[in-house]
N, C-alpha and C positions, 0 to 999 in steps of 0.2 A: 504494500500500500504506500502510497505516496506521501510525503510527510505533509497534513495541511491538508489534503484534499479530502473533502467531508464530500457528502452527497446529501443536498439537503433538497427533501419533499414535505409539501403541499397536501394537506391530508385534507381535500372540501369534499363538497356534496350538500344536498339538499339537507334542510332539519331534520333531527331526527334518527339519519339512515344509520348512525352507530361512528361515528368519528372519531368520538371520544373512547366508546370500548372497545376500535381496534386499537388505539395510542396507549389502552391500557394492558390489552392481553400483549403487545410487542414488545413493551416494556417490563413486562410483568408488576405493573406499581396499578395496586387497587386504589389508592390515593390521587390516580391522575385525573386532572379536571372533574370536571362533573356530570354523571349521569344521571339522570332521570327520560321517566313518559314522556313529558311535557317538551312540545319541540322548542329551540332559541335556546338551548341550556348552555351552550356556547356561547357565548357576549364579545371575544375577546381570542385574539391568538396565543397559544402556549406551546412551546418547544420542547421535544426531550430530545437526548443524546444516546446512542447506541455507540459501545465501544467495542474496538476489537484490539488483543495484545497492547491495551494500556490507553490507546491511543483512538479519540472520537472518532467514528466510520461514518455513521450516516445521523443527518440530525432532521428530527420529524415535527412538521406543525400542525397545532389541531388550531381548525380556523373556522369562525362562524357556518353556523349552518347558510345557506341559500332562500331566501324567500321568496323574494317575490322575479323572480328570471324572468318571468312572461312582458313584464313591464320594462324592466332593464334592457332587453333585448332590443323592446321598441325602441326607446329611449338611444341605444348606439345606433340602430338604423339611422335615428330622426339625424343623429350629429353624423352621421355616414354621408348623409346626402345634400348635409351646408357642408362638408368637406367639398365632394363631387362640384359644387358651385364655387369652390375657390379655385385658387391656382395652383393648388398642391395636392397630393393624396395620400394618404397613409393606410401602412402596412395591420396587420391585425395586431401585433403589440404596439405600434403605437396608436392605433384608435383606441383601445384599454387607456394609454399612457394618456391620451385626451382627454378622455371621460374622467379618470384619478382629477384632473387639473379642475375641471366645473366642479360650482357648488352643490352640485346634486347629489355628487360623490361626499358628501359629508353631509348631507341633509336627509331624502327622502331613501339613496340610496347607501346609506353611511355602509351598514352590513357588510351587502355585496363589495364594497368597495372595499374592506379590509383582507377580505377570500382571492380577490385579482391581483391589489398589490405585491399581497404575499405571496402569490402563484407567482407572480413575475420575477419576483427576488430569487424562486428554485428552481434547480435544475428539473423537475419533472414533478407533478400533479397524481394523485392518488387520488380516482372519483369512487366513492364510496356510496353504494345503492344495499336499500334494506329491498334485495327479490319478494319480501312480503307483500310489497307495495306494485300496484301495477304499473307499467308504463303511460305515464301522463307528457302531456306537451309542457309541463314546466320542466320536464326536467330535458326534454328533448330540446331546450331555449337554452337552459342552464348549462347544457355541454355545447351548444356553438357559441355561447359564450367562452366558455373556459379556452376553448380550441382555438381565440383570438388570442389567445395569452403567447402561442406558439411556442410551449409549454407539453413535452409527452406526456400523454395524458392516460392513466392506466386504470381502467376499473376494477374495483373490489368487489365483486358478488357476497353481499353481508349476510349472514345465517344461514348459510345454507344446508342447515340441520330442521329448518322450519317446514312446516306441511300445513296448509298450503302454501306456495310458493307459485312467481311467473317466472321462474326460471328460461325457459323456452324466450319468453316473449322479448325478456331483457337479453337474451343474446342475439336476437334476430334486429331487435332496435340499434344494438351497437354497432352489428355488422353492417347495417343498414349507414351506419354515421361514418365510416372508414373503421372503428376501435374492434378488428377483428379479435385480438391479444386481449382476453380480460381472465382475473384471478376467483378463481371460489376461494370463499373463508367464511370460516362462522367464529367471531368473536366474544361467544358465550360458549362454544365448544367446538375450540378448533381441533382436527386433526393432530396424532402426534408427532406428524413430521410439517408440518401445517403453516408454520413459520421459514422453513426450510425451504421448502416449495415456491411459496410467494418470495422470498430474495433470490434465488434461481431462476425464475417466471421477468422480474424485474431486469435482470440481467440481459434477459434476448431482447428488451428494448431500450434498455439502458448501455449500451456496448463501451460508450465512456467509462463505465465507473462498473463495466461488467467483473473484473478483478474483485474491487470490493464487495460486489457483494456474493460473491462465491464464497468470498473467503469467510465473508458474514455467516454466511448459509453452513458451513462447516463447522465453524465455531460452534454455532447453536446446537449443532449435533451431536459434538463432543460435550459442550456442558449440559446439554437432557440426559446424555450416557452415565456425566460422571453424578449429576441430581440425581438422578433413580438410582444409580451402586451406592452414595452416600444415605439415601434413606432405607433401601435395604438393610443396612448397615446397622442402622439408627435403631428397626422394628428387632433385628437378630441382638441384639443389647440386650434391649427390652424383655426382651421372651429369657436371656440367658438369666437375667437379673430376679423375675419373678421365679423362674423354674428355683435358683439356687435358693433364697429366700427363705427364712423360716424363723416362728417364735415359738421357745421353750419354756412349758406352764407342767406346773403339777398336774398328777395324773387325774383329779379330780374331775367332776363332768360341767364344775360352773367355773372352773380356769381354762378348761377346753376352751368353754362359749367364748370366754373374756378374751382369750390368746385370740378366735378365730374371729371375731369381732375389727380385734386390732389389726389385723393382719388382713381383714378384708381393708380397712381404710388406708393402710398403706399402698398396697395394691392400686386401690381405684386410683390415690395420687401419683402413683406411677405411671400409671396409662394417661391420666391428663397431662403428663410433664409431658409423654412421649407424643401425643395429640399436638400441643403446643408445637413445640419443638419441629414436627413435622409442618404445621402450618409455617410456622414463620420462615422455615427451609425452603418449601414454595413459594415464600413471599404473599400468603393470606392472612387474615386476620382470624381470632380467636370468632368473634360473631360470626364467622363467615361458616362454624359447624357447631350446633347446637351442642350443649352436653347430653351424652347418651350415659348413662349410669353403668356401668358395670356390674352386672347382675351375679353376685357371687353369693351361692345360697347355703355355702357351706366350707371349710377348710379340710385339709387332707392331713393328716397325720400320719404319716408313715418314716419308720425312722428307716432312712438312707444311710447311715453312720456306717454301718458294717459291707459296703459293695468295697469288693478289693479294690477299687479306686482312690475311698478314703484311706483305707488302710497304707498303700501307695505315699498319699500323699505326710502320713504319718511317719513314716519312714518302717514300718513293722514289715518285714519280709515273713511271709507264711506258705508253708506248703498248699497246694489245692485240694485237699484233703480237708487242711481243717479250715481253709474257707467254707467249701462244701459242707462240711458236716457240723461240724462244734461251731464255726461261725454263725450260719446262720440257724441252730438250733437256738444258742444262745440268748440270739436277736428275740425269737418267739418268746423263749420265759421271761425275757424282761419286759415284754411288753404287756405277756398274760397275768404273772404272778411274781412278780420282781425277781430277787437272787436265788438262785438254785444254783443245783449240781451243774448242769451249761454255764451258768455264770461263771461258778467257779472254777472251771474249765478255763475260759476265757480270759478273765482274768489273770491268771497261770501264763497262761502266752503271750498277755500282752506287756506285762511285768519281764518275761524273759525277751521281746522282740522292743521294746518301744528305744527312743532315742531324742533328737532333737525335737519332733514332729509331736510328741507327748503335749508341750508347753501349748501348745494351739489346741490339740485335740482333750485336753486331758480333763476340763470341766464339762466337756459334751460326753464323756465317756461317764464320768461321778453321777451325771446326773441321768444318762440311761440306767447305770445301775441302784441308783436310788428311785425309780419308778417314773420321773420325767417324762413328758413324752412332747415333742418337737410338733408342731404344725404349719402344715407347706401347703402349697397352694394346689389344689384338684387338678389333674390334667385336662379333664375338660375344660375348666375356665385360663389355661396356658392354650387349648386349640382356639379358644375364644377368641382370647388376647391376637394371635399367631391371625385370624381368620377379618377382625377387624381392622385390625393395622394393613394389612396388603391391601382391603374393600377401602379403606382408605389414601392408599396411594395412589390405587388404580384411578379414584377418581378425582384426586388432586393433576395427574397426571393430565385426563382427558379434561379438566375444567379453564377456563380463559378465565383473564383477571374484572372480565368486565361483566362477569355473571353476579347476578345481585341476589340469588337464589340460594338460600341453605344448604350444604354440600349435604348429600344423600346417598349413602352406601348401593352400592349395587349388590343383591344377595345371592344373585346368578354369577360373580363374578369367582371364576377356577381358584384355588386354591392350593392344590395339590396333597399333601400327605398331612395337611392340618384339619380338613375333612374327615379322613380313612386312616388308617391305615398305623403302624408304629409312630409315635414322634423322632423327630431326628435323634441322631445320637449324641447330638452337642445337648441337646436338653435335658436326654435323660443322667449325663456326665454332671450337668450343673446341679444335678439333685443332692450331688453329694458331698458340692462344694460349696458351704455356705457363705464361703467369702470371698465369692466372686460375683455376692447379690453389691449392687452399690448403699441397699438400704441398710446393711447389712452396716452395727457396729464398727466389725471384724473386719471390713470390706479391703479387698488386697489384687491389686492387679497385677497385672505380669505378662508374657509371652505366648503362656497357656492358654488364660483369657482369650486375649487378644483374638489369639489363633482358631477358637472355637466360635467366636463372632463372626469373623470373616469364612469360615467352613459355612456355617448355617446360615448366614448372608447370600451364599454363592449358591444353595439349596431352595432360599426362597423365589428366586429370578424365576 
């Protein structure tokens, strides 16, 4: 790219037709100017900046809707034909450039005249049509206006996710005007390559500045690659964090409630951290997805402590034997009827095998043998977690910044083996790791970690 050379477009069109929510889904800034129903929501030109490797690419303006064309039109005619009566004649920018110069251009036609100026000052014109709308003669006045600008002039076919539509009718109008070249886009739910497309599309009539926006179009499609690996990322956290998770209560049945109580609320605020988090990753806001409760109707108690994994990380080297047999008999009495002959079994070996790894593991050990009993989080409500988060990506994914509509899960949306089937083996590892939940006191990161996030990240794709 050229140092300095920006490409700057003219984002018009009639009221209305979405101006503002393509300048918002391109940008991806929910905060850009203002949408609303009501057409003239636009007052006023506003600029944003598109950057590529550091450096401004293309820079976009959102500029008054179009009103009243049918009048304006006449209006350059009338000044067309006291030209014709003079001794000079002018070109179609500068009969624009004429008109800018009358008071009318700041009176009756203030509006329009802000929409021309500004087309005049860029390199090429972005005519924006809502196909909801039929083809009328204002807007057929409104493009041989702009076309005086001598200004490329490129149409946006806007929603074209909407039913009904005149689709047909608006292509046949255009070809009809010379604009055989025009763009689909739905700026409430574009395409996922949809952005990509239209700076490519751009390119074969823009052949000045076709470099830039190749390079634009590529960009985009490495940072959508690397957004969707980073929040894959984000959800395989999440799930590793809840899976490992756990609070330890007397074995009583009203410290159960109390522990599993707790431990639901922590939970739900982990899944809103992860909600957020993903919002503002896309660049939406927290309104923009209602709070869905986490429906968690009960906790899991199962002590994980003895899967030769913990034992591993304890440092206790044991035969498979007394994994198999004295281990997990052990596990049973103490959860059924506290210390017995397996306990003290157990104990026996882990007094002759334990080491550095004791100091970590050694009051979760006191307190299995004293009747404790740990409660984690149900696997159902981890396929839960595992099932909303993706329903949630997928449709931040397919959603534009200019949708003003509540984000709403898709329930038909694939899944894969959080549906059916076993859970990964990163989740069921993290059951035994309690300090690799972040909620977690204890909480301890490392390579392991790490390593098992990005395993289960690359499973959820």
């Amino acid at each position: 790219m050229e140092p300095n050379k920006i490409l700057h477009l003219a984002v018009v069109g009639h009221t209305n037709t979405g101006k503002t929510s393509l300048l918002r889904t391109l940008t991806h800034d929910t905060g850009f100017g203002e949408v609303a129903d009501f057409p003239g929501t636009t007052r006023h030109v506003e600029g944003a900046r598109l950057f590529l490797n550091g450096q401004a690419a293309v820079e976009l303006f959102d500029t008054p809707g179009l009103e009243d064309g049918i009048a304006l039109l006449d209006y350059l005619d009338q000044l067309k034909a006291q030209t014709r009566q003079g001794s000079s004649r002018f070109d179609g920018p500068e009969s624009i450039q004429r008109f800018l110069d009358t008071p009318e251009s700041r009176q009756r036609f203030e509006q329009e005249a802000r929409v021309l100026r500004k087309l005049l000052e860029c390199d090429a014109g972005l005519y924006v049509i809502d196909i909801r709308d039929p083809v009328l003669a204002k807007h057929r006045d409104e493009l041989a206006i702009l076309s005086r600008c001598g200004r490329p002039l490129v149409p946006i076919l806007n929603f074209m996710h909407s039913s009904p539509n005149y689709l047909p009718e608006w292509k046949e109008s255009l070809g009809r005007l010379g604009l055989h070249l025009s763009i689909e886009f739905d700026s409430v739910a574009p395409a996922l390559d949809g952005e990509e497309q239209l700076y490519q599309k751009l390119a074969l009539v823009l052949d000045g500045h076709a470099a830039i926006l190749k390079a634009l179009s590529e960009d985009i499609h490495r940072q959508r690659k690397l957004r969707r690996d980073i929040a894959y990322n984000m959800i395989a956290e999440l799930l590793i964090d809840v899976a490992a998770f756990r609070y330890t209560c007397a074995g009583d049945e009203e410290s159960i409630k109390s522990a599993t109580a707790l431990l639901q609320d922590v939970i739900r605020q982990r899944e809103q951290e992860s909600i957020q988090a993903l919002l503002t990753h896309y660049r939406f806001r927290q309104e923009d997805y209602p709070d869905q409760t986490l429906p968690i109707e009960g906790g899991r108690w199962g002590m994980d402590l003895f899967q030769p994994q913990a034992l591993m990380e304890m440092g206790i080297q044991v035969s498979k034997g007394f994994v198999a047999g004295a281990m997990a008999g052990a596990a049973v009495d103490v959860m059924s009827a506290g210390l017995s002959l397996g306990t003290a079994t157990l104990i026996g070996g882990v007094i002759g095998s334990v080491w550095q790894g004791v100091d970590k593991f050694g009051k979760r050990i006191l307190g299995k043998l004293q009747g404790y009993r740990e409660i984690t989080l149900d696997d159902a409500i981890i396929r839960l977690l595992g099932i909303r988060s993706l329903q949630l990506l997928n449709a931040l994914e397919m959603r534009g910044h200019a949708d003003q509509r509540p984000i709403m899960l898709n329930t038909e949306t694939v899944t894969g083996q959080f549906k059916d089937g076993d859970l990964p083996e990163e989740i069921l590892e993290a059951r035994s790791l309690p300090q690799w939940s972040k909620m977690s006191e204890h909480f301890e990161t490392g390579a392991r970690r790490n390593a098992a996030i990005k395993s289960l990240a690359r499973k959820l794709r």
